[in-house]
Backbone of each chain as ProteinMPNN parsed JSONL, in Angstrom:
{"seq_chain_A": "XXXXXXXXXXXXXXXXXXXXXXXXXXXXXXXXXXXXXXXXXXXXXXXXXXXXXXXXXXXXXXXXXXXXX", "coords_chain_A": {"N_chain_A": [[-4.05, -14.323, 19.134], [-7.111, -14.223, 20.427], [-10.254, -11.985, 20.877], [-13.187, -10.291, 22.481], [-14.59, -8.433, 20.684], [-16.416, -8.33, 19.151], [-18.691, -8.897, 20.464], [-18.67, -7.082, 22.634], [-19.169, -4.646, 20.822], [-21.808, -5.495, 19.602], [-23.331, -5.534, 21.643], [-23.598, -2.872, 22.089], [-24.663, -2.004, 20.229], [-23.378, -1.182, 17.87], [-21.987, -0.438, 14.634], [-19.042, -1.69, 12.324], [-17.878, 0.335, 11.177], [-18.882, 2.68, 12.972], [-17.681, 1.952, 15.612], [-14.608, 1.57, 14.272], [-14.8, 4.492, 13.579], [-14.67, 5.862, 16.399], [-12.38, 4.92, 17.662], [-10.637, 5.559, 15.7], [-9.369, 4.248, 13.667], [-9.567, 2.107, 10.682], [-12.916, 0.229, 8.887], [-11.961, -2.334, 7.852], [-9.991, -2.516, 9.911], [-10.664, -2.81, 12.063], [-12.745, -5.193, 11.202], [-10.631, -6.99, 10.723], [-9.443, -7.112, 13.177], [-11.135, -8.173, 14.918], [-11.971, -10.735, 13.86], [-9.861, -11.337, 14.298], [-7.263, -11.791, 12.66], [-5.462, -9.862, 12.791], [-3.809, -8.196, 15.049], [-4.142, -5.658, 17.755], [-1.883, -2.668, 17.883], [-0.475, -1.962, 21.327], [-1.375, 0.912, 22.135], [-3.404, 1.471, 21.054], [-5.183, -1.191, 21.423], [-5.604, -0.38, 23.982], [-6.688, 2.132, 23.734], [-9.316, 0.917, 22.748], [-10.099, -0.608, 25.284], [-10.272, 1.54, 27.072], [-12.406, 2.899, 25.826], [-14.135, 0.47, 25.893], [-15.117, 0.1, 29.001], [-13.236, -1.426, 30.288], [-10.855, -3.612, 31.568], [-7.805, -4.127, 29.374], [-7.168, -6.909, 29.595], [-9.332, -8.01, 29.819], [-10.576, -7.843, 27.578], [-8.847, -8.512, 25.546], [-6.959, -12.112, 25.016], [-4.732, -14.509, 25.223], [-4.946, -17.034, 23.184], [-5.869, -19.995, 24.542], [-3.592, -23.098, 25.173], [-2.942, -25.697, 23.784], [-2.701, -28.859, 25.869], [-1.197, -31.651, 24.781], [-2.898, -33.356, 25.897]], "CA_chain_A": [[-4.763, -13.661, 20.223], [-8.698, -14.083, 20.853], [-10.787, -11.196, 21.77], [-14.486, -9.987, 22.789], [-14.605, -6.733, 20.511], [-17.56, -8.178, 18.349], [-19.517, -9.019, 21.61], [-19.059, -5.903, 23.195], [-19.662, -3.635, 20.013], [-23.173, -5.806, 19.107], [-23.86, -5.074, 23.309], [-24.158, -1.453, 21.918], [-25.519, -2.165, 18.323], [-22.128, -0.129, 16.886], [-21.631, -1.03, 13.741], [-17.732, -1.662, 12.933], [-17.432, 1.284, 11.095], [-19.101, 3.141, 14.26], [-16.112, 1.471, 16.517], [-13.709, 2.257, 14.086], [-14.403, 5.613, 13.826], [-14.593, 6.131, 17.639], [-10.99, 4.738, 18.074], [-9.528, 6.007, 14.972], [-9.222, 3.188, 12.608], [-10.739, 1.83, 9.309], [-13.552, -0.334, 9.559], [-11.3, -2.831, 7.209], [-9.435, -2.921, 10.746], [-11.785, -3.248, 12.769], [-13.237, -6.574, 10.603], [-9.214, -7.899, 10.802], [-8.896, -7.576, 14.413], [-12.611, -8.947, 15.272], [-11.645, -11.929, 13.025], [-8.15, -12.359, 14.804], [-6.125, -11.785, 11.889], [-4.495, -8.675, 13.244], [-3.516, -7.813, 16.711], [-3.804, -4.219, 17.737], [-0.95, -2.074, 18.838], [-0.755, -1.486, 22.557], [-1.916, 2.131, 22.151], [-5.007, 0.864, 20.362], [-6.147, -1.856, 22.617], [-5.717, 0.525, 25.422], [-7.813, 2.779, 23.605], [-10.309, 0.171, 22.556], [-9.926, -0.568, 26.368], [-10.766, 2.817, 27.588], [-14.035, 3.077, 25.077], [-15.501, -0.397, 26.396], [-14.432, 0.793, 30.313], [-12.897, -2.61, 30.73], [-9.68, -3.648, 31.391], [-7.719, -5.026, 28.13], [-7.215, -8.812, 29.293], [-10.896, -8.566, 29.454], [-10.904, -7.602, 26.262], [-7.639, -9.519, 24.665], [-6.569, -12.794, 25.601], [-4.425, -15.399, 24.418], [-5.641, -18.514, 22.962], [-5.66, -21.581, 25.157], [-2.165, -23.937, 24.482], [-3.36, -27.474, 24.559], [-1.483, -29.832, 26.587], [-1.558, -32.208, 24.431], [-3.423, -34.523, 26.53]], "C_chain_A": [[-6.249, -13.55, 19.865], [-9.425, -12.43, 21.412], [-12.065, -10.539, 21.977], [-15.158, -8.796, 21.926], [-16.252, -6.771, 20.027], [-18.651, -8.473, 19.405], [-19.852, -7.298, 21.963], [-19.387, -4.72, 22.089], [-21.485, -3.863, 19.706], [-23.897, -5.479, 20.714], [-24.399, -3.821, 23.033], [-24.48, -0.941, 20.432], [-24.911, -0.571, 17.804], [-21.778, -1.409, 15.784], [-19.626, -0.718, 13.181], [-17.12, -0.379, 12.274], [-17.869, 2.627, 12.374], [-17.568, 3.316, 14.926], [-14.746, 2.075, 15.619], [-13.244, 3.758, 14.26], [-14.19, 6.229, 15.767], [-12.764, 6.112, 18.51], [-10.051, 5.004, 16.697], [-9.056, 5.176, 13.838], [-10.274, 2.999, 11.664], [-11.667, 0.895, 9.648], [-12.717, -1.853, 9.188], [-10.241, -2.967, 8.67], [-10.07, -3.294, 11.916], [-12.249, -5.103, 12.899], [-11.402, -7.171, 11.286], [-9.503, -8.233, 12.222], [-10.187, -8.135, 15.344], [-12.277, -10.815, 14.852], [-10.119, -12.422, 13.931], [-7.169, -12.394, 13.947], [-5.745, -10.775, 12.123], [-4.555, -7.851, 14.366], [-2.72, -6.42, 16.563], [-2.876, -3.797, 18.649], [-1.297, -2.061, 20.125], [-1.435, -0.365, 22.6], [-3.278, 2.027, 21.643], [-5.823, -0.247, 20.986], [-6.344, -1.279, 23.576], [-7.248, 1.552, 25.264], [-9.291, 2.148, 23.357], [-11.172, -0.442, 24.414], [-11.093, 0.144, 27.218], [-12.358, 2.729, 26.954], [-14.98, 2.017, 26.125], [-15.394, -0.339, 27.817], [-14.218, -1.121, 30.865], [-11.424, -2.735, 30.379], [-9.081, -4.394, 30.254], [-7.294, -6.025, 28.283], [-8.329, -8.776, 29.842], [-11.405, -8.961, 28.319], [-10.303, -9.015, 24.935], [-6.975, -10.657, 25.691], [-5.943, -13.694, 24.503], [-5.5, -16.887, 24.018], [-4.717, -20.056, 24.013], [-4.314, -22.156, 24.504], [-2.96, -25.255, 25.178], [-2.105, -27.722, 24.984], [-1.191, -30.657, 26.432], [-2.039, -33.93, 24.811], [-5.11, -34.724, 25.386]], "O_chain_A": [[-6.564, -12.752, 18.982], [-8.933, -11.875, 22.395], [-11.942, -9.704, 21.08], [-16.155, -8.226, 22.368], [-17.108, -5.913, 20.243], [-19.756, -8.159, 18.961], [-20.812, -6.577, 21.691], [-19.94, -3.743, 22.594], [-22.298, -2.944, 19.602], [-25.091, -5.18, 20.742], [-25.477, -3.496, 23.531], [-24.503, 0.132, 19.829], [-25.43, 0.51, 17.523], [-21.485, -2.599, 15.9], [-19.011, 0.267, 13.589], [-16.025, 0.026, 12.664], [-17.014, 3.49, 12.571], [-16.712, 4.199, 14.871], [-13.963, 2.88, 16.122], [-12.203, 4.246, 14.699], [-13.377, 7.118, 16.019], [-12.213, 6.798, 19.372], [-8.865, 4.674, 16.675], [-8.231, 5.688, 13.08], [-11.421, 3.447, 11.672], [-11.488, 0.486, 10.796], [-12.733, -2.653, 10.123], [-9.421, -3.838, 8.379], [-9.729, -4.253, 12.607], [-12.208, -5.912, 13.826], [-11.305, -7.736, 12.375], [-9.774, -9.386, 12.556], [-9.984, -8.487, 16.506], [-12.4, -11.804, 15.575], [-9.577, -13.517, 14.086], [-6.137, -12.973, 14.286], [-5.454, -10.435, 10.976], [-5.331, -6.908, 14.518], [-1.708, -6.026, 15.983], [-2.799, -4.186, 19.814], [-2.512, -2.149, 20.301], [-2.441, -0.558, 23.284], [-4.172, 2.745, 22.091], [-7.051, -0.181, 21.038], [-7.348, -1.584, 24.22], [-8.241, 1.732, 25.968], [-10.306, 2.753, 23.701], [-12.37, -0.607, 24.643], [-12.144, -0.227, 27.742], [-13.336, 2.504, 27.667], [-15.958, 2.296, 26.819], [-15.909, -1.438, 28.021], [-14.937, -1.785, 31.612], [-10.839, -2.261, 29.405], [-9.723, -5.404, 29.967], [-6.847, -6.52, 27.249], [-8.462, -9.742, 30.592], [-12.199, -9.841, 27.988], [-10.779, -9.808, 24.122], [-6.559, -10.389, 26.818], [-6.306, -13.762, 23.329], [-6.464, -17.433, 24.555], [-3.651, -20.669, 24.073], [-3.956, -21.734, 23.405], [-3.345, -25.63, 26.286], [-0.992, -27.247, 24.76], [-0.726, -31.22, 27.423], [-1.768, -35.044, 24.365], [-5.894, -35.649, 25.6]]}, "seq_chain_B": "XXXXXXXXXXXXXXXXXXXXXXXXXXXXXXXXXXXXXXXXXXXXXXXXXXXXXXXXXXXXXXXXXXXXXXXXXXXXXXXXXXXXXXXXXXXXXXXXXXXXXXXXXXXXXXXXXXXXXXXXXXXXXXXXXXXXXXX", "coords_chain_B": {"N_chain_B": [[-2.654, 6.658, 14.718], [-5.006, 7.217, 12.667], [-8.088, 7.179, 11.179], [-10.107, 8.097, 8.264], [-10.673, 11.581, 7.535], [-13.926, 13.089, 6.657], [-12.516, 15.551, 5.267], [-10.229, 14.303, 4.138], [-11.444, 12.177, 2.872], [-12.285, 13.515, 0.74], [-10.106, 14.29, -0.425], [-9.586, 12.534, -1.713], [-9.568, 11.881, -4.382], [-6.752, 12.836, -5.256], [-4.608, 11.763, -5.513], [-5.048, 9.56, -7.282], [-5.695, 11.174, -9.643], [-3.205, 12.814, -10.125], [-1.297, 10.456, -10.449], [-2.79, 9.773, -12.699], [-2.004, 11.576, -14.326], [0.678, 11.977, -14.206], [1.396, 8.819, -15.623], [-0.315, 9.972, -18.124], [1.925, 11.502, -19.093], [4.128, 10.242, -19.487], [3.597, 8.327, -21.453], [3.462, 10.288, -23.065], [5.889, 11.114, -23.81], [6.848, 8.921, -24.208], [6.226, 8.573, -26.558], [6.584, 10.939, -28.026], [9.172, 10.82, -27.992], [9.7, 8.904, -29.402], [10.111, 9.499, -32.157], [12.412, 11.036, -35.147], [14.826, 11.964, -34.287], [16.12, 14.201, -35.339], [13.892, 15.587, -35.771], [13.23, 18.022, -33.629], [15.631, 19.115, -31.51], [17.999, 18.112, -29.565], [17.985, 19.587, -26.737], [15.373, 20.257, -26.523], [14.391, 17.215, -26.878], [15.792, 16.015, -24.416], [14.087, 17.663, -22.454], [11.412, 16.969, -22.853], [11.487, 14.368, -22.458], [12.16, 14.205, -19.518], [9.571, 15.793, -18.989], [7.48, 13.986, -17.661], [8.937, 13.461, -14.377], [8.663, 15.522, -12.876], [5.759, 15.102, -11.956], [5.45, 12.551, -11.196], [7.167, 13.133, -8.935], [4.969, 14.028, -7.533], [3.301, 12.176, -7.138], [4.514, 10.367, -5.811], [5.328, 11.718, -2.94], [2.359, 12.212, -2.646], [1.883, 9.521, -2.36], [2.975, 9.045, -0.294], [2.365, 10.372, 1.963], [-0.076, 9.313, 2.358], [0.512, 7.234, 3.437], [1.29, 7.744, 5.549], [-0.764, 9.169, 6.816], [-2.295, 6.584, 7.561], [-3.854, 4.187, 8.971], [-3.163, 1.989, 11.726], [-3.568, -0.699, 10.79], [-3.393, -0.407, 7.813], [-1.345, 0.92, 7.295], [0.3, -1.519, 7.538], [-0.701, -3.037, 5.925], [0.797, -1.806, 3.849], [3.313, -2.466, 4.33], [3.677, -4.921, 4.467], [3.11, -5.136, 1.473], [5.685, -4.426, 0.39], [7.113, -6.298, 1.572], [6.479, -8.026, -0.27], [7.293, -7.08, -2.847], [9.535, -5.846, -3.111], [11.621, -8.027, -2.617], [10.838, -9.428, -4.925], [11.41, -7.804, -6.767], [13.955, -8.085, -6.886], [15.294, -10.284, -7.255], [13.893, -10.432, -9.772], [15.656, -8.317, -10.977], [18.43, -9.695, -10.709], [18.045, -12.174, -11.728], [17.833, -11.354, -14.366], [20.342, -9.965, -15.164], [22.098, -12.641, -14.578], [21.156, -13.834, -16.944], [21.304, -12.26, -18.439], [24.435, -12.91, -18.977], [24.969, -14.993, -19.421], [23.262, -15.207, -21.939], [22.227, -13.274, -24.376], [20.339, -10.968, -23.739], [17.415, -9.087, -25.326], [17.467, -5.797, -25.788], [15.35, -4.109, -26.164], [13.515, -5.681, -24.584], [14.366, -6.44, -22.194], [15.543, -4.623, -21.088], [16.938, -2.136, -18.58], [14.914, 0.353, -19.101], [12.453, -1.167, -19.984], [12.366, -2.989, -17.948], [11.37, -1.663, -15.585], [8.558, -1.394, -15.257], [7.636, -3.495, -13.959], [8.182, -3.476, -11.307], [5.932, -1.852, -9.983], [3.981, -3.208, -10.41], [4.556, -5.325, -8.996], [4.773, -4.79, -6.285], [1.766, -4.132, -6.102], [0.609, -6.064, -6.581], [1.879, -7.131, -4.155], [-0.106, -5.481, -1.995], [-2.352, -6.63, -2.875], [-2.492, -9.283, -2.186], [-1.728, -8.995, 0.5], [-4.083, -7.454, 1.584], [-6.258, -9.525, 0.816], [-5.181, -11.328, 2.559], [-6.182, -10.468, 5.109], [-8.439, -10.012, 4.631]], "CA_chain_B": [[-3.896, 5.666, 14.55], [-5.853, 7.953, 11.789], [-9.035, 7.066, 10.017], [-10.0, 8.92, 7.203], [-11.85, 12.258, 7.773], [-14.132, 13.535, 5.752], [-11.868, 16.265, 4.241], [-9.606, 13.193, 3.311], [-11.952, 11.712, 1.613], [-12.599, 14.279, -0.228], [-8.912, 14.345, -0.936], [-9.179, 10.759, -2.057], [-9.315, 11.568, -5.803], [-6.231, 13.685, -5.961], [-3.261, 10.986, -5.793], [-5.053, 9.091, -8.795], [-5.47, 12.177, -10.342], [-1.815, 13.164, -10.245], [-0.805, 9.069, -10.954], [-2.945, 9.072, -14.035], [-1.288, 12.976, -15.158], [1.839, 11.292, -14.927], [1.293, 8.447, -16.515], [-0.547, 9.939, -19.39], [2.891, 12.226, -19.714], [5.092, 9.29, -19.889], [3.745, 7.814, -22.454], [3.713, 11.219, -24.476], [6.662, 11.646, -23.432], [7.525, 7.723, -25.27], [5.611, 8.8, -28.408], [7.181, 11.873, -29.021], [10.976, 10.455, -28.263], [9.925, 7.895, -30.841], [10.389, 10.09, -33.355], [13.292, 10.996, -35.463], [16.113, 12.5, -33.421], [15.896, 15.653, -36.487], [12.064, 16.435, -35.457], [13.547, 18.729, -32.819], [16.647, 19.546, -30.775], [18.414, 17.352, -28.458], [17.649, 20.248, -25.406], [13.921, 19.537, -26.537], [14.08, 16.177, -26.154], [15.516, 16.177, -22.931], [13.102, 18.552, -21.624], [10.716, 16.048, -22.96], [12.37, 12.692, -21.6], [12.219, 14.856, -18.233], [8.606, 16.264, -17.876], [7.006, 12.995, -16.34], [9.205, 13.597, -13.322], [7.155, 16.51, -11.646], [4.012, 14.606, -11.732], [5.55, 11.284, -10.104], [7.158, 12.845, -7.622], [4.151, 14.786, -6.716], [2.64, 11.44, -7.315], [5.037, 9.608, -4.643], [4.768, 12.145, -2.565], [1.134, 12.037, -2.475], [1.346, 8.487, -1.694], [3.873, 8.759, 1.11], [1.914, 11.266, 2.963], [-0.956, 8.835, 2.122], [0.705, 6.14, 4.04], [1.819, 8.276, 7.157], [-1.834, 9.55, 7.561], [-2.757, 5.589, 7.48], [-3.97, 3.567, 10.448], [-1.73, 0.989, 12.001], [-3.567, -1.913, 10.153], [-3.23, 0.088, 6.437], [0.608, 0.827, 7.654], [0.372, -2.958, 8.044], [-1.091, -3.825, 4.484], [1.608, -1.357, 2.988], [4.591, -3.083, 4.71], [3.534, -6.823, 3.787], [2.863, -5.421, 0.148], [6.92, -4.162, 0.158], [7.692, -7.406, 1.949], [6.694, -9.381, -1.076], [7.996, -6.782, -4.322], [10.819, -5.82, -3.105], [12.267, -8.993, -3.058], [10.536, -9.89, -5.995], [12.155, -7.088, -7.871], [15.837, -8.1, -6.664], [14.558, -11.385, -8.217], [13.845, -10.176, -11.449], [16.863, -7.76, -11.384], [19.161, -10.689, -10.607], [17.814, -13.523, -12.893], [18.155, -11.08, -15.795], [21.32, -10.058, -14.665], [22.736, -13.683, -14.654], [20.483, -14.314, -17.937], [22.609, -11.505, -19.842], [25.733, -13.376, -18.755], [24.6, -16.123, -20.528], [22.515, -14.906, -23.726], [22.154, -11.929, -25.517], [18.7, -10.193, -23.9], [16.591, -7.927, -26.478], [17.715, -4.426, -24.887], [14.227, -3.981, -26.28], [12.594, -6.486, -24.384], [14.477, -6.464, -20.888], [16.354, -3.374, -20.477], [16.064, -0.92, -17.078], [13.835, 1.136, -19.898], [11.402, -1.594, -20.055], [11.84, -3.444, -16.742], [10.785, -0.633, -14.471], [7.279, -1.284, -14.577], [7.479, -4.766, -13.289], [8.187, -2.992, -10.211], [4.908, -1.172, -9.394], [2.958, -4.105, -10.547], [5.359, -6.073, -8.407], [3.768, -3.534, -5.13], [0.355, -3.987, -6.546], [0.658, -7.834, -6.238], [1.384, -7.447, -2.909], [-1.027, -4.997, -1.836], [-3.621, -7.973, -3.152], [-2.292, -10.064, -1.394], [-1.901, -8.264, 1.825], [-5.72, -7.157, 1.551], [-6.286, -11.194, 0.898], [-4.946, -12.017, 3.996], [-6.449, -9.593, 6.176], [-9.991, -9.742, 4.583]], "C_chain_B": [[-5.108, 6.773, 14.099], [-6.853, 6.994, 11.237], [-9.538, 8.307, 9.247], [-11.174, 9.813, 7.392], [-12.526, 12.645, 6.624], [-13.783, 14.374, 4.285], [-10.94, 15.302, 3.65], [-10.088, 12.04, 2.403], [-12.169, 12.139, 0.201], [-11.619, 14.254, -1.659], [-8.661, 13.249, -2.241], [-8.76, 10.8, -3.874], [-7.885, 12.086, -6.283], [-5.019, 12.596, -6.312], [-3.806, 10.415, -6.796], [-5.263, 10.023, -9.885], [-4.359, 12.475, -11.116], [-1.293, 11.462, -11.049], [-1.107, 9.355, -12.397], [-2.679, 10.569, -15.124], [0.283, 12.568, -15.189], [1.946, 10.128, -15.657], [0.491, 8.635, -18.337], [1.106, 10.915, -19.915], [4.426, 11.684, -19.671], [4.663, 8.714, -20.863], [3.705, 9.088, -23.705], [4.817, 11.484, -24.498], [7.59, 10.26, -24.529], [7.073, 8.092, -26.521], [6.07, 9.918, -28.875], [9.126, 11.767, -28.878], [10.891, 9.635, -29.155], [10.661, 8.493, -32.321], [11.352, 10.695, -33.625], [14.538, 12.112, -34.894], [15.73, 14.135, -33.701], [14.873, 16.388, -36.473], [12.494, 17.464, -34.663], [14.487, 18.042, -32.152], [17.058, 18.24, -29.812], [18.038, 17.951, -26.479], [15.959, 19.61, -25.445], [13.775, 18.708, -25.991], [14.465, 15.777, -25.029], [14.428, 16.709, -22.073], [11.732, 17.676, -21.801], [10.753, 14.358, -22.335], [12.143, 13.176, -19.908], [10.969, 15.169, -17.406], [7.91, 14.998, -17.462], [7.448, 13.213, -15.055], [8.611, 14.055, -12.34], [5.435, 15.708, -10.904], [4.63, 13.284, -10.948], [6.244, 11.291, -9.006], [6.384, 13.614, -7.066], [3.003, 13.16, -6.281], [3.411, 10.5, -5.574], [4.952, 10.623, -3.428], [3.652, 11.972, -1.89], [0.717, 10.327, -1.707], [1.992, 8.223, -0.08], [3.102, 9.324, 2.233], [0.299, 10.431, 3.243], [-0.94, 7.601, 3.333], [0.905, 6.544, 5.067], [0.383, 8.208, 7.673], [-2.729, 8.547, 8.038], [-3.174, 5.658, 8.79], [-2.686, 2.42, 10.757], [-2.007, -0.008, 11.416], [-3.284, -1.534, 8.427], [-1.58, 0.482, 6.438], [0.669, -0.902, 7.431], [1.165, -3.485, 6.316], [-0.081, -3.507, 3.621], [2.89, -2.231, 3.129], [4.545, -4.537, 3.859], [3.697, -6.541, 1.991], [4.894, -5.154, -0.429], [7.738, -5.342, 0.446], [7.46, -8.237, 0.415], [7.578, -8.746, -2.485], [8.818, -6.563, -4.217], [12.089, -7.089, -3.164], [12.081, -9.648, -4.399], [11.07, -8.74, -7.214], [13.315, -7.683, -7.569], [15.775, -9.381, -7.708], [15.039, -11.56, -9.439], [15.585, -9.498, -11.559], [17.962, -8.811, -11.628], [19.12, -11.7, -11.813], [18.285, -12.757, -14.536], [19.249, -10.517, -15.727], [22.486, -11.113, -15.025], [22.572, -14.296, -16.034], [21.512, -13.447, -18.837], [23.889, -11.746, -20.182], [25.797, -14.31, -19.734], [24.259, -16.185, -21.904], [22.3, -13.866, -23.821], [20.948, -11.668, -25.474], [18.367, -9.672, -24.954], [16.927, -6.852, -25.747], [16.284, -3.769, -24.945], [13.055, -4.477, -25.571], [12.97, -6.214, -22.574], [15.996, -5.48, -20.142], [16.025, -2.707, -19.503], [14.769, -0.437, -17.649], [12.108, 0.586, -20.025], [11.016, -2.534, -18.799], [10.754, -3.046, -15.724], [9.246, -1.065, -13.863], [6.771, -2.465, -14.034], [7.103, -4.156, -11.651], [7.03, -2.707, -9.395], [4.183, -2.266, -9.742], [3.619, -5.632, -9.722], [4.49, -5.77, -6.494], [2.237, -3.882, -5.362], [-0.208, -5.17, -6.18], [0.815, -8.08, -4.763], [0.421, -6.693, -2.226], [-2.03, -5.964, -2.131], [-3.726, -8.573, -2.256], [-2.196, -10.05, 0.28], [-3.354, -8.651, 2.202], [-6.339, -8.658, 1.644], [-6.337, -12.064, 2.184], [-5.654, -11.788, 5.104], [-7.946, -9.59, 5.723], [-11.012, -10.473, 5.337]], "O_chain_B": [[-5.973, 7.156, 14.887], [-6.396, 5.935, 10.808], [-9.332, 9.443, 9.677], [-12.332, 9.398, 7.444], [-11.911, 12.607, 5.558], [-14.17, 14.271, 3.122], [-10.813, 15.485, 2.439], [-9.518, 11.303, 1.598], [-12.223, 11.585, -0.897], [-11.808, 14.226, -2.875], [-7.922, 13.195, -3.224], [-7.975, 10.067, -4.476], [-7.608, 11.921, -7.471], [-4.528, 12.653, -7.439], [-3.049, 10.629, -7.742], [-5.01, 9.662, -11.035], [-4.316, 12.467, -12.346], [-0.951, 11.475, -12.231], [-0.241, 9.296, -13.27], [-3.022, 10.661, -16.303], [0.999, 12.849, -16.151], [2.74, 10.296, -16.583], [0.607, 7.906, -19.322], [1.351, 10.951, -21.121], [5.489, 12.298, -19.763], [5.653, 8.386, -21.517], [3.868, 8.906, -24.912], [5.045, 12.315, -25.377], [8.54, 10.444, -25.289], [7.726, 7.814, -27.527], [6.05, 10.078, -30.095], [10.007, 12.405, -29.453], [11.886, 9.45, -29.856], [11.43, 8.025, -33.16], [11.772, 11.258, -32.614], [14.856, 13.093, -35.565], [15.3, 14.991, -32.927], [14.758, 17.517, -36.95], [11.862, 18.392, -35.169], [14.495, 16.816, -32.038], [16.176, 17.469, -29.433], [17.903, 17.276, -25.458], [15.462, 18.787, -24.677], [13.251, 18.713, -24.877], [13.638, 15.124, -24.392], [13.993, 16.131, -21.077], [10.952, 17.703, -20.848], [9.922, 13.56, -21.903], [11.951, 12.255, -19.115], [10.811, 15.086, -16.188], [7.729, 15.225, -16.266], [6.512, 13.221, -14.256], [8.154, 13.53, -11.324], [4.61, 15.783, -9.994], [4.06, 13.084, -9.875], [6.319, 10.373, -8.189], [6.805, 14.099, -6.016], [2.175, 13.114, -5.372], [2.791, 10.184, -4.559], [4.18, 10.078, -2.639], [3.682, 11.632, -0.707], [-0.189, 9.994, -0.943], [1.636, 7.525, 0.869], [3.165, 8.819, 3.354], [-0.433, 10.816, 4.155], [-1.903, 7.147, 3.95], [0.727, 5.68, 5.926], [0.089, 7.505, 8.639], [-3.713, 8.864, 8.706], [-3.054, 6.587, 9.588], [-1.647, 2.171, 10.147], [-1.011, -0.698, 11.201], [-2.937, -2.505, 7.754], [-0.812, 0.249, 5.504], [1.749, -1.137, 6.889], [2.218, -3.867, 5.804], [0.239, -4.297, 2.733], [3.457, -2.666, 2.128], [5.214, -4.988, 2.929], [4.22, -7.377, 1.254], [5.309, -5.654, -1.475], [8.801, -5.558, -0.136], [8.32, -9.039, 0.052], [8.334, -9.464, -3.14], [9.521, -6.916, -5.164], [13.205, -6.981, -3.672], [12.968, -10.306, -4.944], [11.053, -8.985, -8.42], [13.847, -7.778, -8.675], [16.218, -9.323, -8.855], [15.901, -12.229, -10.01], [16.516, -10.091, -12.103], [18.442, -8.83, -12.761], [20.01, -11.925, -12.633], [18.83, -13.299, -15.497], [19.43, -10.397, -16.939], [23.537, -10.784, -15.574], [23.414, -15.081, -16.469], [22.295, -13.859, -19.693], [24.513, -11.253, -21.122], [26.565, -14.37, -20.694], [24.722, -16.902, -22.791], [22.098, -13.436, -22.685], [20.212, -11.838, -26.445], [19.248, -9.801, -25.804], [16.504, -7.072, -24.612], [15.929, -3.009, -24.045], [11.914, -4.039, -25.714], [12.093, -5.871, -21.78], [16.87, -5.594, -19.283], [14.817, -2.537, -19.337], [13.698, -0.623, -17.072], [11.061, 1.228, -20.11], [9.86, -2.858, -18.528], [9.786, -3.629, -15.235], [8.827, -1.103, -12.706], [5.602, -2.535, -13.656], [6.068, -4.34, -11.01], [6.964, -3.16, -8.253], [3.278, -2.221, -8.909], [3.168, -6.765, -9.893], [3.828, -6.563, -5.824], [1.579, -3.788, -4.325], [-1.278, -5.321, -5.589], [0.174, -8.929, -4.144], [-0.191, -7.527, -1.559], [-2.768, -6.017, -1.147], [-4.693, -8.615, -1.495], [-2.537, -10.937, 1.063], [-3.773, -9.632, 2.815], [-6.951, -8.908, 2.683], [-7.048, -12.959, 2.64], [-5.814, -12.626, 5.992], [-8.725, -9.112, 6.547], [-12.2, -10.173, 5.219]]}, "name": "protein", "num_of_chains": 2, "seq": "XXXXXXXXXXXXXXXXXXXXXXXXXXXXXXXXXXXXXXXXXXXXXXXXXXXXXXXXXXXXXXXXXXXXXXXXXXXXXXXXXXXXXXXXXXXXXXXXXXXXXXXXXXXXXXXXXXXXXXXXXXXXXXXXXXXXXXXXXXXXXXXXXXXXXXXXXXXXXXXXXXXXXXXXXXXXXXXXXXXXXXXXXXXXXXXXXXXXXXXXXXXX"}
């Protein structure tokens, strides 16, 4: 799963311990789930959600499936 | 979904605190069972063979409550690090297990007494490795 977090946090020049603390997490989670190596609970994208006032498949999306054309 | 408040930072020193008060009273605890049965009492040395306990389970404890107050990605890191020692203890338990069937261990070398601490450095290894993945 792909998702916009490091866009919309540098939009409001929060640094990721900022964001973390705002939603409750380390910044060490923060970095993971910016990077894509760790997809946040439902209750935590919601809240990540809520913070950036956008809906979360704005936020989180899957990655493209080639077709392998 | 906790991050760590200030007063828990504060906290931060007390579980290695406690870790490194039980481990300094396991190994006094090996250096004075070393010695000759006749130095003192058999109640003694129980009571000596015994006090490490208090301190590691204030020590586990300390870490359990460590891991509840986590976030969901430090819940994460803990799980993956159990995913890899726990099997990697059954492992060890097993191979030496099947190995004693066969040959005549050192009771000195690979007894419960001296296995044990494979274990936590078994946890430790994955915790690395976790953190590794996720960095």
């Amino acid at each position: 799963m792909r998702n916009r977090l490091k866009v919309l946090r540098a939009e409001r020049n929060w640094s990721q311990s900022d964001l973390g603390e705002r939603v409750g997490v380390s910044r060490q989670a923060v970095t993971a789930i910016e990077t894509g190596k760790y997809d946040p609970s439902l209750p935590l994208a919601f809240k990540l959600a809520r913070l950036f006032g956008q809906p979360v498949e704005e936020i989180f999306f899957l990655e493209e499936v080639g077709t392998g054309e | 979904m906790t991050s760590s408040t200030p007063s828990q930072s504060r906290r931060g020193w007390v579980t290695p605190a406690v870790g490194a008060i039980w481990i300094l009273l396991y190994f006094g605890a090996r250096a004075l069972l070393e010695k000759p049965p006749g130095e003192f009492g058999t109640a003694a040395r129980v009571v000596v063979a015994l006090a490490p306990i208090p301190a590691f389970a204030a020590f586990l404890w300390l870490l359990i409550r460590g891991v509840r107050s986590a976030d969901e990605f430090e819940r994460r890191i803990h799980l993956e690090a159990l995913a890899v020692a726990y099997p990697l203890a059954i492992l060890l338990l097993m191979t030496l297990g099947l190995l004693q069937r066969a040959i005549e261990l050192k009771f000195e070398d690979w007894s419960y007494a001296h296995v044990w601490i494979y274990l936590p450095l078994f946890y430790f290894l994955g915790l690395a490795l976790a953190r590794r993945r996720y960095a």
